[in-house]
C-alpha positions, -999 to +999 in steps of 0.1 A: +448-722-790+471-742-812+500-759-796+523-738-813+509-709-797+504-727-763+544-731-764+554-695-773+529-685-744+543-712-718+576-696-722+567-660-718+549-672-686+580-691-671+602-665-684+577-638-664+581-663-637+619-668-636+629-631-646+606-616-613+620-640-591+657-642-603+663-611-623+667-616-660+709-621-658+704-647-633+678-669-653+696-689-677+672-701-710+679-740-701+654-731-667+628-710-690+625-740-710+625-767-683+596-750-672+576-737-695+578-778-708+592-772-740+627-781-758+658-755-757+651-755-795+617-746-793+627-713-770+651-700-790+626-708-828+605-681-809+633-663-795+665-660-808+680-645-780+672-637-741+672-600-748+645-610-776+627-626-750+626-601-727+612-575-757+586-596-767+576-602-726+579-565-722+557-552-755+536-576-748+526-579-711+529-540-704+504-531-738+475-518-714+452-521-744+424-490-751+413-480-713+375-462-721+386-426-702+346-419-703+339-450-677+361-433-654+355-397-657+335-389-625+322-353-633+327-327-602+350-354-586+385-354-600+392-372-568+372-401-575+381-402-611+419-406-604+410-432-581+389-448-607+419-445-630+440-461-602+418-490-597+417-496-638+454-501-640+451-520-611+431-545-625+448-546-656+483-551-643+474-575-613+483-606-627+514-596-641+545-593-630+562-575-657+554-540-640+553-549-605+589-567-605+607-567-641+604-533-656+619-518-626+650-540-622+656-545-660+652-507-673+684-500-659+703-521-683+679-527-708+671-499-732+643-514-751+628-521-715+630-483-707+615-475-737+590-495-733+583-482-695+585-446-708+557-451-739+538-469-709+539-439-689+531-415-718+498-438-726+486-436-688+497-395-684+476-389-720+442-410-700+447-391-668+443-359-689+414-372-706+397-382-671+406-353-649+394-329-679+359-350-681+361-345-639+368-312-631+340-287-627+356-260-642+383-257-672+419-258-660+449-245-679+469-274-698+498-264-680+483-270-645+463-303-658+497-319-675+518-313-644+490-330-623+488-365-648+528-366-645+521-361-608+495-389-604+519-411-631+549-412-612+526-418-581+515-452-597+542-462-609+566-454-581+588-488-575+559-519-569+542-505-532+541-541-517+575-544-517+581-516-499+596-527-460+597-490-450+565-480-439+530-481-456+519-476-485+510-440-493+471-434-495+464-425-524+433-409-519+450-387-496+475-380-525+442-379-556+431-352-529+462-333-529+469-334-563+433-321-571+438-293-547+461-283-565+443-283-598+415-262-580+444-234-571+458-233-602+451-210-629+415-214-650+425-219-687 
């Protein structure tokens, strides 16, 4: 990696940083660059303004990349496949904290940020179609199967679970299992 390149990425990091802890009206650009070790100047030659920062954080660190739907298709077991699905995203998301803490306070105020969340919604929902068709023993009507990938959708991305102080988390297998119970109900296609 180039120096230029390890700058830029030093200041998405401690923006990341600074944004999850303080919320992204709070951080002013003087302590993204104090810590991310790099001139004022520097910051804004990458970003011209906070808002542009933010973008480029968002795009960036929220882009799940290609997930392989075939790796996690589990056939006769919708359950497990969703749970496979669930433990992907999981994985991918894990050491950010653009979904877990950002996205959800920033959406509200930033547009480009809920536009972002709601293409990275659209990308999971279109993969948990792709599994639960691959999983399911018998063909399900595309009105049942989309209604069960928004289901499962909203249940991952529901506001970041550890920061929950009301109770638990829900169990999500419990939830995989009703959602495929569902699917089993519903109409064949």
């Amino acid at each position: 990696m180039t120096e230029t390149n390890g700058a830029r990425l030093r200041i998405l990091d401690a923006a990341e940083r600074l944004f999850a802890e303080r919320g992204f009206d709070a951080t002013p650009t003087s302590s993204i660059a104090k810590l991310a070790a790099v001139p004022k100047g520097l910051l804004f030659y990458y970003f011209p303004t906070k808002s542009e920062l933010l973008r480029a954080l968002v795009a960036e660190r929220l882009d799940l990349g290609p997930i392989n739907a075939n790796a996690l298709i589990e056939p006769g077991d919708p359950v497990r496949a969703l749970l496979n699905l669930a433990g992907r995203l999981s994985e991918l998301q894990e050491d950010s904290a653009v979904l877990r803490v950002i996205i959800w306070r920033e959406q509200r105020t930033h547009p480009d940020v809920r536009a972002k969340l709601h293409e990275h919604r659209e990308q999971v929902q279109a993969v948990v179609e792709r599994v639960l068709r691959g999983s399911m023993a018998r063909p399900i009507a595309d009105r049942a199967l989309r209604a069960a990938a928004v289901a499962w959708v909203a249940i991952l991305t529901i506001r970041p679970l550890p920061e929950h102080k009301d109770g638990p988390a829900p169990d999500l297998p419990a939830l995989a299992e009703l959602i495929c119970a569902g699917l089993d109900s519903s109409q064949l296609a």
